[in-house]
C-alpha positions in Angstrom: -123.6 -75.9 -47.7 -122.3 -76.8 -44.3 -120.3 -79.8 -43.7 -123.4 -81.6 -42.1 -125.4 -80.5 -45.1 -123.1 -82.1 -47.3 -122.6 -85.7 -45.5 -126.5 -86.0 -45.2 -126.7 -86.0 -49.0 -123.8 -88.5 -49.5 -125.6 -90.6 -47.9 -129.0 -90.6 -49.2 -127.2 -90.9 -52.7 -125.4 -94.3 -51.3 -128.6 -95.4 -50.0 -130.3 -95.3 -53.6 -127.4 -96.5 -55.2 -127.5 -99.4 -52.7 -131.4 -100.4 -53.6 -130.8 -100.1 -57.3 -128.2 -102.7 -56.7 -129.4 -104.7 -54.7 -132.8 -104.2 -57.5 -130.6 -104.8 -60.4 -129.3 -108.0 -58.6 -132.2 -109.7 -57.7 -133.2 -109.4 -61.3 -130.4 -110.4 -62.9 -129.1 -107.1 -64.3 -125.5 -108.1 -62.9 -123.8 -105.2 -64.4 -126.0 -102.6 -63.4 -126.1 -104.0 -60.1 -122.2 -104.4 -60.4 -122.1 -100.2 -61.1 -124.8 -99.6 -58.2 -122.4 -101.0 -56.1 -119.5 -99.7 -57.0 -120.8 -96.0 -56.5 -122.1 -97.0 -53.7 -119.1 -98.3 -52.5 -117.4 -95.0 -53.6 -119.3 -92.9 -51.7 -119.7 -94.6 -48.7 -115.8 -94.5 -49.1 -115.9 -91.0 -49.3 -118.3 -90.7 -46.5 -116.0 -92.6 -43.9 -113.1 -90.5 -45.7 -115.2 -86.9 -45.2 -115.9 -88.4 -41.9 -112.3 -88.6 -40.7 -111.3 -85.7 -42.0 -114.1 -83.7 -40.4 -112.2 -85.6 -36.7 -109.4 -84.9 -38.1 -110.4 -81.1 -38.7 -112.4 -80.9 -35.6 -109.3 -82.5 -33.7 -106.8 -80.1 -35.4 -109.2 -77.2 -34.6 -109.1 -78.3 -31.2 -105.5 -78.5 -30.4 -105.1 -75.5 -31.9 -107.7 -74.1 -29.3 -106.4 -75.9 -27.0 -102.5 -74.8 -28.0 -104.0 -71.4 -28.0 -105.8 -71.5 -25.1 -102.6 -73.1 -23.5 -100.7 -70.1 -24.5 -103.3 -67.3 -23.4 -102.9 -69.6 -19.9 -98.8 -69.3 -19.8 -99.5 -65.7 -20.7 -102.0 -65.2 -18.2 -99.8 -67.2 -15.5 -96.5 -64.6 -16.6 -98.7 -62.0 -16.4 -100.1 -62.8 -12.9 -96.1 -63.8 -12.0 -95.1 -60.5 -13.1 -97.8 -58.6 -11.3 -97.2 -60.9 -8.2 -92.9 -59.9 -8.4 -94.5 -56.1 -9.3 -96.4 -56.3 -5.8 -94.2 -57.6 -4.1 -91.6 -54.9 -5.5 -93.7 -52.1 -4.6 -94.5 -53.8 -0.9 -91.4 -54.0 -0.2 -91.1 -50.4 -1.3 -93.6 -49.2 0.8 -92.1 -51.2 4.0 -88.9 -49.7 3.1 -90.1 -46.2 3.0 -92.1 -47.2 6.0 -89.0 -48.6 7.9 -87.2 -45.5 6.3 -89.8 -43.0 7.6 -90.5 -44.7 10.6 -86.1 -44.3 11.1 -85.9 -40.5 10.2 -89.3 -39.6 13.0 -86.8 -41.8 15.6 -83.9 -40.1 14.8 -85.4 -36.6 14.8 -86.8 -37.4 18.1 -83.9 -39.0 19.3 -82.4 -35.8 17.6 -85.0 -33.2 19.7 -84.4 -35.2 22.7 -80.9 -34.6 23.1 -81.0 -31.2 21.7 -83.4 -30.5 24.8 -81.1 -32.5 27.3 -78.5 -30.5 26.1 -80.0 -27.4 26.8 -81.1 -28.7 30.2 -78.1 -29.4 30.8 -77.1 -26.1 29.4 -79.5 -24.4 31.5 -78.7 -25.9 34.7 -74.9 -25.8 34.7 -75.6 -22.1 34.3 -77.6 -22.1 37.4 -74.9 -23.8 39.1 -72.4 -21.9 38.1 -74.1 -18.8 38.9 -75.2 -20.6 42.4 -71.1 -21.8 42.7 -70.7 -17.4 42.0 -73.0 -16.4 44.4 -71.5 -18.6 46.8 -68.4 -17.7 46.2 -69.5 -13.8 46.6 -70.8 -14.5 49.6 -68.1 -16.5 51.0 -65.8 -13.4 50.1 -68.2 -11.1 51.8 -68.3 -12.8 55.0 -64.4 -13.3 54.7 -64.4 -9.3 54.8 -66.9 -8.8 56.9 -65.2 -10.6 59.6 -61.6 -9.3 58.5 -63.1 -5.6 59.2 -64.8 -7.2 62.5 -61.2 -8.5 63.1 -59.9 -5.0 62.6 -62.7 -2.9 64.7 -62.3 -4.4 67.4 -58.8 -4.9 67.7 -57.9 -1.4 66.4 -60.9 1.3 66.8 -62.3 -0.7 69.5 -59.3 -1.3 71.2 -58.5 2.3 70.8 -61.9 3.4 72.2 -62.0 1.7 75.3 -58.3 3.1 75.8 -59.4 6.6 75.6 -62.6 5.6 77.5 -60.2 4.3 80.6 -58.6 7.6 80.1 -61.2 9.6 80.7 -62.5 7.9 83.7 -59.0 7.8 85.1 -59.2 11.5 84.6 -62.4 11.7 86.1 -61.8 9.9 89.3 -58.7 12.6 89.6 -60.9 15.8 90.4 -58.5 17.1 93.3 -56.1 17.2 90.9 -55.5 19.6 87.6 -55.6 17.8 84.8 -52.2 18.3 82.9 -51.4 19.3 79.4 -49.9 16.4 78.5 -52.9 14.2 79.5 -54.9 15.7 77.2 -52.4 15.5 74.2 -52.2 11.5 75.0 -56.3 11.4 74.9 -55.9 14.0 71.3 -52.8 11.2 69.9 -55.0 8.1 70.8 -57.9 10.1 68.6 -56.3 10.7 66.1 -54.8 7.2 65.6 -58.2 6.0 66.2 -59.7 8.3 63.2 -56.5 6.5 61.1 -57.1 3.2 61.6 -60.9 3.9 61.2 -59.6 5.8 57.7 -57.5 2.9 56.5 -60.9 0.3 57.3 -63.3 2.0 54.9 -59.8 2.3 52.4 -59.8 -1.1 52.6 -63.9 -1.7 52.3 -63.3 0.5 48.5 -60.0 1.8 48.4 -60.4 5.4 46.3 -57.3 5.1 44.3 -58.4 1.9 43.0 -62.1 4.0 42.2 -59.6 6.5 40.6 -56.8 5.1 39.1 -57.3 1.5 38.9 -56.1 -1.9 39.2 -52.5 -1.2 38.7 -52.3 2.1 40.5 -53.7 0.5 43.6 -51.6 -2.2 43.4 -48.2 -0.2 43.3 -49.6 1.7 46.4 -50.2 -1.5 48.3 -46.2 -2.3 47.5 -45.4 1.0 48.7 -47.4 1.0 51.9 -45.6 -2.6 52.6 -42.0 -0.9 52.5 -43.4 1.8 54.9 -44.8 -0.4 57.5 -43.3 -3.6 57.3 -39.3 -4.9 57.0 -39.9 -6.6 53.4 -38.6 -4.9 50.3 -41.8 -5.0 48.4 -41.4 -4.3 44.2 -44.5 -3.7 42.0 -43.8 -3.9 38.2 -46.2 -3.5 35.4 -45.8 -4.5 31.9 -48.3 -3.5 28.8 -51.0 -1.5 29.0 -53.9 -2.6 31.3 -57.3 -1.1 30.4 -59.9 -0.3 32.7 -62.1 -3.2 34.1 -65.7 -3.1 35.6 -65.5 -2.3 38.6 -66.5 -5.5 40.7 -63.8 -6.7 38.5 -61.1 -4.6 39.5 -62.1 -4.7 43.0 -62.0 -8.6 42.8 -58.5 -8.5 41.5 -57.1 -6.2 44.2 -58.8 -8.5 46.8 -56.8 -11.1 45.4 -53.8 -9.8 45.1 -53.9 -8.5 48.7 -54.9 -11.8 50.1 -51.9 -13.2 48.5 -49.7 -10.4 49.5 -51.3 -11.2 53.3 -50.1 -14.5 53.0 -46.7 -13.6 52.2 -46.3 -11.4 55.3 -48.2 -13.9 57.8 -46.4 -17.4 56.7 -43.6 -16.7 54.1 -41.0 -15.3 56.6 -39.8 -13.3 53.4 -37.5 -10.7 52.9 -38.8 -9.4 49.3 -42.0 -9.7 47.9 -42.4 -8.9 44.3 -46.1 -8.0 42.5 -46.2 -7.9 38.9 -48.6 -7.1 36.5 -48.4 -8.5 32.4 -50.8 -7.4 30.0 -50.4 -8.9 26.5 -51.9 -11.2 23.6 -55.4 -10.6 25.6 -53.9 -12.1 28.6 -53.5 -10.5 31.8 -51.1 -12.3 34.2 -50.5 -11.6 37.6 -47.4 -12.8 39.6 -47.2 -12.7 43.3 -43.5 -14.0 44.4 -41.4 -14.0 47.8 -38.2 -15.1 49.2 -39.5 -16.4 51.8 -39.0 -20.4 53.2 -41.1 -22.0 50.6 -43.8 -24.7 50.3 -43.0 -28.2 50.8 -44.4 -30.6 48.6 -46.0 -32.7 51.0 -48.1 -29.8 51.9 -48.7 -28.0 48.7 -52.0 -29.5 48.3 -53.3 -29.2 51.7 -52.3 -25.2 51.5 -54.0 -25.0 48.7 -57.1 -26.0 49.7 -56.8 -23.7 52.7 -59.4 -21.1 53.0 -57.5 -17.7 51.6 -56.2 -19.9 48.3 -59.1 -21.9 47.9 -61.3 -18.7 47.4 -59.0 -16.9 45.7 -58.7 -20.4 42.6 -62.7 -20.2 43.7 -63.0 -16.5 42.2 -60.5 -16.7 39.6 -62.7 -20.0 37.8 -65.6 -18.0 38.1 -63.8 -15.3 36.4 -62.5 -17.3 33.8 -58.9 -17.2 35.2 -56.5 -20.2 36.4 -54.6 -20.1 39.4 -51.3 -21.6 39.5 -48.7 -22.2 42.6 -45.1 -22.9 42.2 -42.7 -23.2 45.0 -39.1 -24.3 46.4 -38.8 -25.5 50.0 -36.1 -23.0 51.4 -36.2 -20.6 48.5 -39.0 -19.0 46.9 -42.9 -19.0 46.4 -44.9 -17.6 43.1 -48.1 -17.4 42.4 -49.7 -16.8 39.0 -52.6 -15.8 38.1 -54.2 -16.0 34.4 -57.1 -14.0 32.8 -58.9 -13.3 29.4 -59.5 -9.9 28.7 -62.1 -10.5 26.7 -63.9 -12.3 29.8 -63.2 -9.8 32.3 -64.2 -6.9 29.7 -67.3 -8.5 29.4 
């Protein structure tokens, strides 16, 4: 039986015990009514006593549900603590990586943007330099085109309208025999015209140079200068100098008789010395005089004249550097530094 079961018949059982009392007691059956009692006494005893245990069972039960309860609460509140510090964990993961990601697409762009200025830049210091060489070719190309100008028409031309007076002086003389000798000045002036006219196309490509290259030419420049001028002029050649491109030779020769020009127009030189080093990949060139010197003063501003200027000019574009040493009174030397690897090229 359940407790509820059970109280109920306690107390019917007190309640009958109570009437037969109370019965026994009103007749005078004191003793009965004296046992009546006490058993109902007993069990109404044990009813308040089954009574507080059941509170006190119920109670027990409850704070044991309630401890329980409280405990499946402190687990439920760790666990939602723990899944709360686990969320924030993995958002702060995912901002990281988001952050991180967000920092690796910057720097790759950042990356691809400078990678692309950089061959911009690339691209149009190529073109510039290229523009600066084309420039520079045809700076030179005026410079010669109005050097042979200079030369036709104070040499051929010169020559031409000589011979032309000649033969109208010879003309206007019809009374008179023409003489043998006349004819042989008209045949001398000819013929120096044809040689000057020979020497300007040597000069537009000179055929040794064609032939026999930088060096060779070079040497035959020094020796022409002995002939025709009063400077000793030495040519010296050390190593063995290959054969360049063409253009390249050509450009070197213009060089070195621009600087050799320069020597016999301003130096006021008595010896002039050209010198050729190949070695270690380097090819030097060395073009030194006697001659008054350069004063400091006005090193610069010669150097930015037009003959040197072009000459540095062509040798950057080459890949060459041009450098000028001098004494006031004493001497002058030029050098002149290439890779053979960039003038092979």
């Amino acid at each position: 039986l359940s407790l509820v079961q059970k109280e109920g018949v306690n107390q019917v059982e007190a309640n009958i015990h109570e009437i037969l009392a109370a019965q026994y007691d009103s007749t005078g059956q004191y003793e009965k009514a004296y046992r009546h009692k006490t058993a109902y006494t007993n069990l109404v005893t044990d009813h308040e006593t089954q009574k507080e245990k059941s509170k006190l069972l119920a109670l027990s039960y409850s704070m044991e549900k309630m401890e329980a309860l409280a405990q499946k609460q402190v687990l439920i509140s760790r666990q939602r603590a723990e899944i709360r510090e686990k969320n924030v964990w993995i958002g702060t993961a995912s901002f990281g990586s988001i952050l991180l990601a967000a920092t690796l697409f910057a720097f790759y762009r950042n990356n691809k943007s400078k990678q692309r200025l950089q061959h911009s830049s690339i691209i149009n210091l190529k073109q510039e330099q290229e523009i600066t060489k084309l420039q520079a070719k045809v700076e030179g190309e005026e410079k010669e085109r109005s050097r042979i100008a200079h030369e036709l028409h104070d040499g051929i031309v010169s020559q031409l309208l000589s011979l032309k007076l000649s033969m109208n002086a010879l003309q206007m003389r019809s009374r008179t025999a023409i003489q043998p000798h006349e004819l042989n000045d008209i045949a001398i002036q000819l013929d120096e015209a044809t040689q000057d006219l020979r020497r300007t196309a040597h000069n537009l490509m000179p055929d040794l140079l064609l032939q026999q290259g930088l060096a060779l030419s070079a040497a035959a420049l020094c020796e022409k200068i002995n002939r025709n001028t009063g400077i000793e002029a030495d040519f010296q050649a050390y190593g063995n100098l290959p054969r360049l491109p063409q253009d390249t030779e050509l450009a070197l020769y213009r060089m070195v008789q621009e600087l050799v020009q320069n020597v016999l127009k301003h130096a006021e030189a008595t010896q002039l010395l050209v010198q050729l080093s190949c070695s270690d990949s380097l090819l030097t060139i060395t073009v030194e005089d006697n001659g008054k010197g350069i004063p400091m003063s006005s090193l610069i501003t010669i150097e930015k004249s037009t003959g040197l200027a072009n000459i540095r000019k062509r040798a950057d574009l080459m890949g060459g550097q041009l450098d000028i040493q001098s004494k006031p009174g004493e001497r002058t030397t030029v050098y002149l530094e290439f890779e053979l690897n960039g003038l092979l090229a």
